[in-house]
C-alpha positions as CSV (number, residue, x, y, z in Angstrom):
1,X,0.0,0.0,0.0
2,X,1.3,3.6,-0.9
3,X,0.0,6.3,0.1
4,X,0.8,9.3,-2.3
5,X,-0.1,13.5,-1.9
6,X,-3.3,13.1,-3.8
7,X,-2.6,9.4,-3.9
8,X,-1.0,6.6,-2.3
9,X,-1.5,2.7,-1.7
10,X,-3.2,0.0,0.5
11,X,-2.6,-3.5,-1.4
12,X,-0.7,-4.5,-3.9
13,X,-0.7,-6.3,-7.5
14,X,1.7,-8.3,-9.6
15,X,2.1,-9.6,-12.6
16,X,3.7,-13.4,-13.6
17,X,5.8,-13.8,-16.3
18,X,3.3,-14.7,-18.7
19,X,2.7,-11.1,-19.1
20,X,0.2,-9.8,-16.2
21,X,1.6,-7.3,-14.2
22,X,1.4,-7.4,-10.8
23,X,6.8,11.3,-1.9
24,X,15.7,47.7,15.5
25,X,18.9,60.9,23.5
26,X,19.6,62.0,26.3
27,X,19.4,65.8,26.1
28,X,17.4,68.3,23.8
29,X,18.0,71.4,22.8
30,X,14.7,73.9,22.6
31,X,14.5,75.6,19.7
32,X,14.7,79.5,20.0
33,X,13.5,82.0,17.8
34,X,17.1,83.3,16.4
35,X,16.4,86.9,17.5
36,X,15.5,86.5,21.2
37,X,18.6,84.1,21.3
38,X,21.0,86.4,20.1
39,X,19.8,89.3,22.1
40,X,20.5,87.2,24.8
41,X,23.5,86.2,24.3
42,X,24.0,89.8,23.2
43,X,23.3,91.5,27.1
44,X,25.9,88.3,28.1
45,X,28.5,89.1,25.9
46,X,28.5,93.0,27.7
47,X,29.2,91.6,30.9
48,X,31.4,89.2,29.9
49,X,33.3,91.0,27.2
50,X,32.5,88.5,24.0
51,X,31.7,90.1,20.9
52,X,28.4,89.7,20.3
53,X,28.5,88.9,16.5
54,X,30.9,86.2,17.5
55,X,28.3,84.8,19.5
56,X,25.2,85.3,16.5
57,X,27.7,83.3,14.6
58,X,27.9,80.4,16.3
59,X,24.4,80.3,17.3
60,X,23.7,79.9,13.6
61,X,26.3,77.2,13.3
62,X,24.8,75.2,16.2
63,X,21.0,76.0,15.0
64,X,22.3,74.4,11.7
65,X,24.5,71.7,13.1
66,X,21.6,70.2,15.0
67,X,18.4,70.9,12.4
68,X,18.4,67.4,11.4
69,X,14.9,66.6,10.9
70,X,11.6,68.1,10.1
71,X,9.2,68.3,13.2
72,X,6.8,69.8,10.9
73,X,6.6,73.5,11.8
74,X,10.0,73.0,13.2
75,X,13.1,71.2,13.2
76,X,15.3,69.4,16.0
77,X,17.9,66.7,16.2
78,X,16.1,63.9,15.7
79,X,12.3,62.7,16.0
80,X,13.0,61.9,19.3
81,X,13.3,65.4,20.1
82,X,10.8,66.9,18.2
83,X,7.8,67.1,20.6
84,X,9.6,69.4,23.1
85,X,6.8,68.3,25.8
86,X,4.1,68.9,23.6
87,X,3.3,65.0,22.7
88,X,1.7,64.7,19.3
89,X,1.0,67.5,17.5
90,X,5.0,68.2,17.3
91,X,5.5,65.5,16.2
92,X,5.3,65.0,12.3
93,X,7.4,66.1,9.3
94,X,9.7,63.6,9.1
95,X,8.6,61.6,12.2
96,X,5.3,60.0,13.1
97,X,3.6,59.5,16.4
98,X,3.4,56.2,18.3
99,X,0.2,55.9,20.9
100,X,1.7,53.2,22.4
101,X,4.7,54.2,23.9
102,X,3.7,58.1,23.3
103,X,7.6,58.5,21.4
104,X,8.2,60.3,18.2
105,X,10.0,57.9,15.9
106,X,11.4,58.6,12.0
107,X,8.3,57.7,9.8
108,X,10.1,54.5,8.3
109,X,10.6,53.1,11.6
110,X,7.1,53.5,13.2
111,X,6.0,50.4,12.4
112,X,9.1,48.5,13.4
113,X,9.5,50.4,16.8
114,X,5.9,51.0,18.0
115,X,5.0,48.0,19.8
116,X,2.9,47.4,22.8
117,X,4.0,48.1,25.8
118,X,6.3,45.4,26.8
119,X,6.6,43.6,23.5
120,X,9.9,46.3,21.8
121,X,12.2,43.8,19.9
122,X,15.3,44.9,20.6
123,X,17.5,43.5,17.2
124,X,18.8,40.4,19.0
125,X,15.4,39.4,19.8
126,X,14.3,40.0,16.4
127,X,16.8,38.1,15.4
128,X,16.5,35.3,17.5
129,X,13.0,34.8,16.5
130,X,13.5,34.8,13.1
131,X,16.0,32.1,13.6
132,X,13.3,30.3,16.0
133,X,10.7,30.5,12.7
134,X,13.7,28.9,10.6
135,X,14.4,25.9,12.8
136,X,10.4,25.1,12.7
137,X,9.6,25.4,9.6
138,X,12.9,23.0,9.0
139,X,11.8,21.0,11.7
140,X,8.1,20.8,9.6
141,X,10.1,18.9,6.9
142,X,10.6,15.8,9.3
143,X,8.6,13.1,10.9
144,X,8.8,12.4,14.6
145,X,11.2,9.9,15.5
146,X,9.7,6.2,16.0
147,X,11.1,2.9,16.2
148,X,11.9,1.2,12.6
149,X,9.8,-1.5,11.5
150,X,12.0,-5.2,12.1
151,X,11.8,-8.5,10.1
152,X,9.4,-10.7,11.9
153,X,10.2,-14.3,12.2
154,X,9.4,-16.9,9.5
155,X,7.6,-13.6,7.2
156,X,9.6,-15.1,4.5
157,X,10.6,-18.5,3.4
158,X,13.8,-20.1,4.0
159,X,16.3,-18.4,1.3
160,X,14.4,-14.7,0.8
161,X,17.1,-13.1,1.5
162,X,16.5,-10.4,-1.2
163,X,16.8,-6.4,-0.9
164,X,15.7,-3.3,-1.8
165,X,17.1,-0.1,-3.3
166,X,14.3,2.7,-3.1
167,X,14.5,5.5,-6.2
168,X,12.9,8.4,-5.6
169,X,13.3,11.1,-8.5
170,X,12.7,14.3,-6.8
171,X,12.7,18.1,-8.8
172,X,12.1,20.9,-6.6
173,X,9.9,18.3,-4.1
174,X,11.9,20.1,-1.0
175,X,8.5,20.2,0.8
176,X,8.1,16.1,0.9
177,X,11.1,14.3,-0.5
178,X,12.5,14.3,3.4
179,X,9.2,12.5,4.8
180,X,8.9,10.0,1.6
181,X,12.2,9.0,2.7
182,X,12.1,8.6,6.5
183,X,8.4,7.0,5.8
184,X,10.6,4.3,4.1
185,X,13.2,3.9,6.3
186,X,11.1,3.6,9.3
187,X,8.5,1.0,7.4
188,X,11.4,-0.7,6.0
189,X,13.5,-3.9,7.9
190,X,17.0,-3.2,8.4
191,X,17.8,-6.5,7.0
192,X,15.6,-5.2,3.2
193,X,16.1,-1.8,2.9
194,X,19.8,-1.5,0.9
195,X,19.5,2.0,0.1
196,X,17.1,4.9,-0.6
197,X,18.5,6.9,-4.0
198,X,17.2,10.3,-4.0
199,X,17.6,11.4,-7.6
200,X,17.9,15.5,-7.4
201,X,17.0,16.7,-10.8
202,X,18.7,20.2,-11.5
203,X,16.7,21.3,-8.2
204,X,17.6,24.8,-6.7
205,X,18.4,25.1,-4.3
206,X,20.1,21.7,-4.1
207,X,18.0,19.2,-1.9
208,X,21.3,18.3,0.4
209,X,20.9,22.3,1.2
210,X,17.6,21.1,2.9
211,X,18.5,17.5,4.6
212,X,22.6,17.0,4.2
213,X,24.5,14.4,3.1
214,X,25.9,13.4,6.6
215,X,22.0,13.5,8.0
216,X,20.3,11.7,5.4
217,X,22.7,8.6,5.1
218,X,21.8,8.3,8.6
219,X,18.2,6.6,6.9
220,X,19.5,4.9,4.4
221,X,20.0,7.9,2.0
222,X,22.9,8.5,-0.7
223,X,22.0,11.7,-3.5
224,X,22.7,11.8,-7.0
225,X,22.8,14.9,-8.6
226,X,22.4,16.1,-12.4
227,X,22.8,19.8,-12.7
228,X,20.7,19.4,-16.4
229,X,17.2,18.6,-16.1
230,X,17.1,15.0,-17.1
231,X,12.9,15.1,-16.9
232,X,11.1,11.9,-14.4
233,X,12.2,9.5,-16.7
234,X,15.9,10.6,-17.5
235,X,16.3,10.8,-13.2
236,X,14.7,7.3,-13.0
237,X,16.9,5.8,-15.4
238,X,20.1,7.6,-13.4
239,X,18.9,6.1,-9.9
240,X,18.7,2.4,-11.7
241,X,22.1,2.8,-12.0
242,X,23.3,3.4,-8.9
243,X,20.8,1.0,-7.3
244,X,22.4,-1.9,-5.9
245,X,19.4,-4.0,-4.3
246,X,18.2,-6.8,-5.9
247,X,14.8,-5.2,-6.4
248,X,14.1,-1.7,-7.8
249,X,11.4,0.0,-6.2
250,X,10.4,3.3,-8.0
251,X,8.2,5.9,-5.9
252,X,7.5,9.2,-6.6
253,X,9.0,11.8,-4.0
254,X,5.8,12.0,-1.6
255,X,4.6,9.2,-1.0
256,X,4.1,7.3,2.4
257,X,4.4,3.7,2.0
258,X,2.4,1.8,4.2
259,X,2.8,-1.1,7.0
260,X,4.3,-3.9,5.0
261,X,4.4,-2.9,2.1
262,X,7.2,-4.4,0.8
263,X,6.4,-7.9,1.7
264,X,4.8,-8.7,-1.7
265,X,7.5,-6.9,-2.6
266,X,10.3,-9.2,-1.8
267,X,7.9,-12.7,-2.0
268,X,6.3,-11.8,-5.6
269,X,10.1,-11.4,-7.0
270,X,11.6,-14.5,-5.3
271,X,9.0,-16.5,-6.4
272,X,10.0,-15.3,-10.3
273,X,12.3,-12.3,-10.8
274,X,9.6,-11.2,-13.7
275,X,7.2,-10.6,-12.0
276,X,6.6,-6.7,-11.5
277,X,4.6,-5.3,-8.6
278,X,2.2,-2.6,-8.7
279,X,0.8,-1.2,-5.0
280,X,-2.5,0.3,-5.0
281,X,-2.3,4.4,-4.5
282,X,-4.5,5.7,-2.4
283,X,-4.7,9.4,-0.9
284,X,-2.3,11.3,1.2
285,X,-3.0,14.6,3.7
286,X,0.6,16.2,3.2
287,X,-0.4,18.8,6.1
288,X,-0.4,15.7,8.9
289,X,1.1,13.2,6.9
290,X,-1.6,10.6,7.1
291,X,-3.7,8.6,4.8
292,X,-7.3,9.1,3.6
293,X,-9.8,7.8,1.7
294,X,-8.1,4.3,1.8
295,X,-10.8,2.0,0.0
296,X,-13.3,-0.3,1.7
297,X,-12.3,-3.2,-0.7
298,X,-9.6,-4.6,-2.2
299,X,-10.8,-3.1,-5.8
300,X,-10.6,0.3,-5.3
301,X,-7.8,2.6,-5.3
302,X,-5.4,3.0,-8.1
303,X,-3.3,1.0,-9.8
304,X,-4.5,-1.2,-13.0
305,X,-4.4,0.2,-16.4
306,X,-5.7,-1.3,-19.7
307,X,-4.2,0.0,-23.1
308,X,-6.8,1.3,-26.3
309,X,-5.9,1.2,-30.0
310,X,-4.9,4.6,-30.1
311,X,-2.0,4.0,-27.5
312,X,-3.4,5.2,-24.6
313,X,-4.0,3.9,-21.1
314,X,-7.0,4.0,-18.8
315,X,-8.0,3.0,-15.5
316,X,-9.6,0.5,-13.9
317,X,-10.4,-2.3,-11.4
318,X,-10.8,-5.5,-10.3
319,X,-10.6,-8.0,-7.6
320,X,-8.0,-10.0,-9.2
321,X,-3.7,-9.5,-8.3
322,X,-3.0,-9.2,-12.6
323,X,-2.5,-5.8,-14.4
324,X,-3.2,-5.7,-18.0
325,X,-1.1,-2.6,-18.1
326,X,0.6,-0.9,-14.7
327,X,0.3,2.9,-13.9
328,X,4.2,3.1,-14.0
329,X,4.7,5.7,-11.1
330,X,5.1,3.6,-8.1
331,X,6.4,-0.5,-8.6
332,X,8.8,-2.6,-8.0
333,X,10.7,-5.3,-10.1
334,X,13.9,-6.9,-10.0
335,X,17.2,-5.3,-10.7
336,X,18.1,-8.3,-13.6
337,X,14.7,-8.1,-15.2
338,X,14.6,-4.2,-15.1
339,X,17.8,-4.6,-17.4
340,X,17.0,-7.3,-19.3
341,X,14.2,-5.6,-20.6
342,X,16.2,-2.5,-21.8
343,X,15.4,-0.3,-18.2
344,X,13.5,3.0,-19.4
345,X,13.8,4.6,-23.5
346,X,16.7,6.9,-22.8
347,X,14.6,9.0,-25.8
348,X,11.3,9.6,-22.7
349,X,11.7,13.0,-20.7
350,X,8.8,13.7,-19.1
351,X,6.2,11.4,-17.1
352,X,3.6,9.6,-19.5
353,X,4.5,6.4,-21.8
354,X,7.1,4.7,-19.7
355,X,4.3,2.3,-18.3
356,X,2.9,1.7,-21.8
357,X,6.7,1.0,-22.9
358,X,7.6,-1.2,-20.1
359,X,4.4,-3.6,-19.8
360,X,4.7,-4.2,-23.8
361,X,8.0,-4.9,-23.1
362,X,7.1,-7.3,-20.2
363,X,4.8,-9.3,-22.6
């Protein structure tokens, strides 16, 4: 059984070999009229014995030194400094009033700085949340740990001792290609599970930027990377190749296999490596990672095909375990009959015609 985003699997079907087949300041100056300053410092400098157009001068220096921003009807230093005591209504020009904390702030920073009471981000704590956001939404891309599914005793007959080698051929899938895989390391044995070959076609950013190298061959995982689009077919063809199991088990990259599923897997193929297995694909919730919809009988689902005279394929169902035709997303077949059939046209790019190919092939 797989269970796929908008699909995935509860039984599965073969085919024999006589052709069935089975993923963010301190002080303020006032501003003065410049007249009743300088007569000021004017009946100073008499006692003091400054010259009083010494004294003008530098007033207009300091006026113009600190006349940084536009209160409105007046200038000052900064924003900060514009409403002199007078809250609000000195405060605009270049600045903009926040309620909240009842501070005049430059008008591009309002909305960054004026915060409720008690909730100011200083730039750290902006920081650090942003980084918090990060490590959950990378978090999101995982499943929560559980214990990995183990080879019962006497599941198989005596001599089964025949792996697996996953392929999924993932383009730009960084939202699911992480759970397909750990969904298939967890519901795989230890003892069947050779290898999980995550095709990344051309994605960008690359997919080991999202799970790396070191993490991922902790389940099972090894990448193999084209830089040129290959298309589906092209990236299933280049994770043949560097599968190494004795069966070939092609998913798409979201998909959730079920419990078991690769039971018929392994039993179908030891029985006679050409036979091809095809699992039912039922439906898949990608926000909780669970299955829906699975079917009340063993007929329903998707995974049987038939082919027309004008070389096309369409669906249907049975209760029987042969396939006229298979879907071609999701199966699995052995390594020595995949090649002895010719593996996949290296002429076929994109998705559609590979199943077609493949089961007239078969026959």
């Amino acid at each position: 059984m797989i269970n796929r985003r908008g699909g995935g699997g509860h039984r599965r079907q073969s085919t024999n070999n006589n052709g069935r087949l089975l993923m963010f300041c301190g002080m303020f100056i006032l501003s003065i009229g410049m007249y009743l300053y300088a007569r000021a410092l004017q009946a100073v400098s008499l006692s003091t014995g400054m010259s009083s157009s010494n004294n003008q001068q530098q007033l207009m220096m300091d006026n113009k030194k600190w006349q940084k921003v536009s209160c409105g009807n007046h200038k000052a230093k900064s924003c900060e400094h514009c409403p002199q005591g007078n809250g609000k209504d000195w405060c605009n020009g270049d600045c903009a009033w926040c309620d909240t904390l009842k501070k005049c702030f430059v008008m591009e920073e309002k909305d960054k700085k004026c915060k409720k009471p008690g909730l100011r981000l200083t730039d750290k704590a902006i920081e650090a949340a942003a980084k918090v956001t990060e490590e959950k939404a990378r978090e999101s891309l995982h499943l929560k740990q559980r214990e990995r599914a183990k080879l019962a005793e006497n599941i198989l007959q005596d001599g089964n001792n025949l792996t697996i080698s996953v392929v999924l051929p993932c383009g730009f899938e960084h939202d699911f290609f992480i759970r397909t895989a750990e969904s298939i390391f967890y519901e795989t044995p230890e003892e069947i599970l050779k290898e999980i070959v995550i095709v990344d076609d051309a994605s960008d950013p690359l997919l080991k930027e999202s799970w790396s190298e070191e993490d991922a061959a902790k389940f099972g995982v090894k990448y193999v990377r084209s830089d040129t689009a290959l298309g589906l077919i092209g990236a299933k063809a280049l994770g043949a190749e560097h599968a190494t199991g004795d069966i070939i088990v092609f998913f798409d990259c979201h998909v959730k296999p079920a419990k078991d599923y690769w039971i018929p897997y392994v039993k179908e193929v030891h029985d006679n490596y050409k036979r091809v297995v095809i699992p039912t694909i039922t439906n898949l919730n990608i926000d909780n990672w669970e299955e829906t919809g699975r079917p009340a009988s063993s007929g329903g689902g998707m995974s049987k095909c038939y082919l027309t005279f004008d070389a096309e394929f369409k669906w249907t169902t049975d209760d029987t375990n042969h396939v006229p035709i298979m879907s071609g997303g999701l199966l699995a077949m052995s390594r020595r009959w995949f090649n002895e059939i010719g593996g996949y046209d290296s002429s076929m790019k994109g998705w559609g015609g590979e199943n077609l190919d493949q089961s007239v092939s078969m026959y």
